[in-house]
Structure formats: structure tokens, C-alpha cells
Rosetta silent file (secondary structure, phi, psi, omega in degrees, C-alpha in Angstrom):
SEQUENCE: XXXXXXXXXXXXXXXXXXXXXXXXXXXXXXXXXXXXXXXXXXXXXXXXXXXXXXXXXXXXXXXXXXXXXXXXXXXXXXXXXXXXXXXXXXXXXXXXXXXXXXXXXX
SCORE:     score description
SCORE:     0.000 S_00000001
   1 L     0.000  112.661  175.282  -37.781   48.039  -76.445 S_00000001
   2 L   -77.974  161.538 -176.589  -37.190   51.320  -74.391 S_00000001
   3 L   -91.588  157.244  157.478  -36.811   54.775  -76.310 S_00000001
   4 L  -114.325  138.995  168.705  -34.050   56.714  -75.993 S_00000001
   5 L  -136.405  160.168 -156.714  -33.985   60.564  -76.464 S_00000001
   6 L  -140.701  130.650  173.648  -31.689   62.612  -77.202 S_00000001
   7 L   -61.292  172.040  160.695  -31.304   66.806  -77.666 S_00000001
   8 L  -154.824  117.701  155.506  -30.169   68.075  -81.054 S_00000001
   9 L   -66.975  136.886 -174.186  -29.546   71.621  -82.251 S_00000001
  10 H   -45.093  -25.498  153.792  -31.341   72.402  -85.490 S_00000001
  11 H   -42.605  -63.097 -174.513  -27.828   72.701  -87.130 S_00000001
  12 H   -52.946  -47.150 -167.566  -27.210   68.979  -86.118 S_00000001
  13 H   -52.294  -70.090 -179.672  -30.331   68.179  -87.160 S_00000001
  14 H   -41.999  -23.657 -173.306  -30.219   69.620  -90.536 S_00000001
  15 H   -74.106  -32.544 -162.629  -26.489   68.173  -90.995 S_00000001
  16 H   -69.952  -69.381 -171.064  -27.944   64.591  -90.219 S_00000001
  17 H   -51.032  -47.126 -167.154  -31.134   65.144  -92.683 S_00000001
  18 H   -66.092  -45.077  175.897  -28.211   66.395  -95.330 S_00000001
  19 H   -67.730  -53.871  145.682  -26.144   63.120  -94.925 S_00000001
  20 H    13.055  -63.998 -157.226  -29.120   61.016  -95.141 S_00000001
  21 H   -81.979  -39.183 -136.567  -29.968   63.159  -98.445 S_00000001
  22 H  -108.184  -56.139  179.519  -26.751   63.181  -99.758 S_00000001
  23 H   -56.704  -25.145 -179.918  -26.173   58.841  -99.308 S_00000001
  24 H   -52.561  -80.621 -163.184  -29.610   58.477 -100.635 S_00000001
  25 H   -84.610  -11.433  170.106  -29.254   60.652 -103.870 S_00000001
  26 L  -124.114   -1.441 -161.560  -25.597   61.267 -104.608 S_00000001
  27 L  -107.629  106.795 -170.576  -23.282   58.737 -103.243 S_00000001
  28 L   -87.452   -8.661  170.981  -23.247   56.345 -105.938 S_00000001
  29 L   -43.563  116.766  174.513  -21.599   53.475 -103.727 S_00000001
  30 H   -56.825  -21.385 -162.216  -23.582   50.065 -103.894 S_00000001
  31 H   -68.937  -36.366 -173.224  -22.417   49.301 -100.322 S_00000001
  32 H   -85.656   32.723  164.038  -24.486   52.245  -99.455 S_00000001
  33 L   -75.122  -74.090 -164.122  -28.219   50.390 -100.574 S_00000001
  34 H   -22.955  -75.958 -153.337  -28.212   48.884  -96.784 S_00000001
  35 H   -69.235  -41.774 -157.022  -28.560   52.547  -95.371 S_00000001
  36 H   -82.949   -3.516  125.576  -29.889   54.435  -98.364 S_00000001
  37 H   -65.157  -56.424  170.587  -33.284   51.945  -97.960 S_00000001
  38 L    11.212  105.034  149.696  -33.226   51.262  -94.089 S_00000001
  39 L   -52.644  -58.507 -175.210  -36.905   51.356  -92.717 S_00000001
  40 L   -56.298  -38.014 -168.881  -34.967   52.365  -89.093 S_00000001
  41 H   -76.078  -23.046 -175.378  -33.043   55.335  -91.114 S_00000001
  42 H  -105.157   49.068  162.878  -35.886   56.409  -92.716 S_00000001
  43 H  -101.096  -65.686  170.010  -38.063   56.288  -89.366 S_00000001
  44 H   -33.770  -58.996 -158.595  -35.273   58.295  -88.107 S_00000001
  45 H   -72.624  -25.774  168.979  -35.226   60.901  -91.064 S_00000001
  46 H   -93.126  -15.577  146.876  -38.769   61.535  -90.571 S_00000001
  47 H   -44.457  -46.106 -163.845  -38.867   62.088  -87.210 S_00000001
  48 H   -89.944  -39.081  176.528  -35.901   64.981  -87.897 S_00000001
  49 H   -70.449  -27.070  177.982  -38.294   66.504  -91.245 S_00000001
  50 L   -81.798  -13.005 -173.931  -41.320   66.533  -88.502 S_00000001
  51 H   -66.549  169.417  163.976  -39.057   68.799  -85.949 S_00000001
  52 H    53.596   31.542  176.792  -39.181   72.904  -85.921 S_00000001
  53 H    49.172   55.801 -166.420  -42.808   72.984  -87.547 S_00000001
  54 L  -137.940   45.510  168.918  -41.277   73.081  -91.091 S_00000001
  55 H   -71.868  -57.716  164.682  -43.178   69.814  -92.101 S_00000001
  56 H   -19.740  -64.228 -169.931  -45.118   71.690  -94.825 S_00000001
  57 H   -60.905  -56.510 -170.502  -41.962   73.007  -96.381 S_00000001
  58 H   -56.198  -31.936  166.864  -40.420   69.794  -96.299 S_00000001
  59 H   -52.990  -58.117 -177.112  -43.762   68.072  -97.692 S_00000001
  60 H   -58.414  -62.440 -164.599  -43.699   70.516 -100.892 S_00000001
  61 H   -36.723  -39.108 -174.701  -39.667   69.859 -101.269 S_00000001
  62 L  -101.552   32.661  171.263  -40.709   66.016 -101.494 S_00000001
  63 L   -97.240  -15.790  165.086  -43.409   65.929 -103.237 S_00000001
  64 L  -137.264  131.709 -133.825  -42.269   64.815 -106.313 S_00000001
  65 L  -101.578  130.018  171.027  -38.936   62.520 -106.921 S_00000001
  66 L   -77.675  135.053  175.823  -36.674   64.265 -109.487 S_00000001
  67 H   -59.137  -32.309  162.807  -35.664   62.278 -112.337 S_00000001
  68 H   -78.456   -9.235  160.154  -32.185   62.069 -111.675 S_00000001
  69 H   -54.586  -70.770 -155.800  -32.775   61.082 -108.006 S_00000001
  70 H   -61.844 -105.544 -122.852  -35.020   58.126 -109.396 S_00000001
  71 H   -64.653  -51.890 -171.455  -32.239   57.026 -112.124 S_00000001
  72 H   -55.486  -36.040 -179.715  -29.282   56.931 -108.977 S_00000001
  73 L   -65.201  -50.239  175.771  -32.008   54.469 -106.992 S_00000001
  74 H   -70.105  -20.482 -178.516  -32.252   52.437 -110.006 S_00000001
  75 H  -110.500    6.831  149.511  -28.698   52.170 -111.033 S_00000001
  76 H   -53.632  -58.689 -172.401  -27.973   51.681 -107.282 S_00000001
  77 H   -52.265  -64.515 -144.342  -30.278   48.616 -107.095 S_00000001
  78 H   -68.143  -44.254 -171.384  -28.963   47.225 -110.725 S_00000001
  79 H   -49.461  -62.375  162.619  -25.247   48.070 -109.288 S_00000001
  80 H    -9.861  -69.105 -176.080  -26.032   46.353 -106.510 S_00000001
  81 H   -54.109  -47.099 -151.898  -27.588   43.101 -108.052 S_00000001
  82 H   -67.039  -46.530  169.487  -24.618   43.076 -110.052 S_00000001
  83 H   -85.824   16.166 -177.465  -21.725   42.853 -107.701 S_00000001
  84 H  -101.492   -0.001 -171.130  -23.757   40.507 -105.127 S_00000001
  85 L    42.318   24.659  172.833  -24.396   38.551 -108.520 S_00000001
  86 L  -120.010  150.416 -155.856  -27.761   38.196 -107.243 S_00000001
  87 L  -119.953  121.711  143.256  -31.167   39.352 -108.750 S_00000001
  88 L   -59.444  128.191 -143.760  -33.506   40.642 -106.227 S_00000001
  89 L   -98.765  147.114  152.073  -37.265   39.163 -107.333 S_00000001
  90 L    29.599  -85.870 -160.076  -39.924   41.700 -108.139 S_00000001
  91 L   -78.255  -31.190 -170.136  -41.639   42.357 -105.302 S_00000001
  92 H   -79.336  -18.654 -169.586  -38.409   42.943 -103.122 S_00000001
  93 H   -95.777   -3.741 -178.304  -36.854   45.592 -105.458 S_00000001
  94 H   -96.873  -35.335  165.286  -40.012   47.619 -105.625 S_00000001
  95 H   -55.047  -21.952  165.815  -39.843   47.731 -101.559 S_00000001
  96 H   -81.278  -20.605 -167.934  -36.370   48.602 -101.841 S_00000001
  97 H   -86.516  -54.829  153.715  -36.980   51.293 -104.435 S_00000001
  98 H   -37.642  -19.991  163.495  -39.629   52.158 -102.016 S_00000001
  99 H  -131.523   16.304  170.374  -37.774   52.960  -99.538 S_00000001
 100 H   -71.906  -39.297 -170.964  -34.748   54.219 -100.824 S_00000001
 101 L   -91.693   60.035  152.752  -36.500   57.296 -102.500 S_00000001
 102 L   -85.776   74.995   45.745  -38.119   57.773  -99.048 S_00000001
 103 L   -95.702  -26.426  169.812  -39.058   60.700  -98.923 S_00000001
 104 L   -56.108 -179.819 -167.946  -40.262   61.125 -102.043 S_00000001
 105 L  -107.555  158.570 -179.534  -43.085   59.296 -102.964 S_00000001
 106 L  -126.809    0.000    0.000  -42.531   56.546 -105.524 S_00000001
């Protein structure tokens, strides 16, 4: 697989990191599990949190998952189950829950 690269002004960047942020934790859509877990997006998003040396800051911001982020993953997931009428088993919903609240830590 070849890389691609690409420039970004720190503006884009931050608008990118905000949409990311904002489908994770506020967008209450079920459709939007696919992205708001995604291993590739959140590969992506941490590439864009490691730019401009501001990894620290960004470390502190995530270090601990706010409870109402954590209740929107979970009532994503349950939303989720519910209109696919399917129950994701155990082990798959804690990898999705893992990587939805990516960045936080879970």
C-alpha cells in the first residue's frame, strides 16, 4: 500500500480533529457508529493530535472520558443494536466502545 501525503493548514487541521470530535461525542445518529469507531479514522485523528508539538496538551484534554461522552457511546451502540435488530456479542462491543471513545482511554 503506498502513502499518500498531503499539506494541511493548522486551521484545516483543527476543523477535521473538531468534526471527528463532534461525530464521536455529539451527533447522536446510529448511522454514524461506522465512522465514530473506525480504526482508519482514528489512525487518522491521531496522526492530526501528534502535529504542531501540542501532543501534551492534547494528552491532558484526553485523559479522562467525561461521563456524558461515555453515556452517547453507549446509547450509540444500544441505538445501534436496536435498529440493525442485532446484538453485538461481548467481546465485539467492548472493541467498539474501544474505539469509539478513542481518544479517551476506556
Amino acid at each position: 500500500m503506498d502513502n499518500e501525503s498531503i499539506q494541511l493548514e493548522r486551521d484545516e487541521v483543527n476543523a477535521i480533529i473538531k468534526l471527528i470530535l463532534y461525530t464521536k461525542f455529539e451527533c447522536e445518529e446510529a448511522g454514524t457508529l461506522t465512522y465514530s469507531s473506525s480504526p482508519l479514522i482514528n489512525s487518522a485523528l491521531e496522526k492530526m493530535l501528534n502535529m504542531y508539538g501540542y501532543k501534551d496538551d492534547w494528552d491532558e484534554v484526553f485523559s479522562k472520558i467525561p461521563e456524558v461522552n461515555k453515556n452517547i457511546a453507549i446509547k450509540k451502540i444500544e441505538l445501534f443494536e436496536k435498529q440493525e435488530n442485532n446484538c453485538l456479542d461481548e467481546d465485539v462491543k467492548q472493541q467498539v466502545l474501544s474505539n469509539y471513545v478513542y481518544p479517551y482511554k476506556w
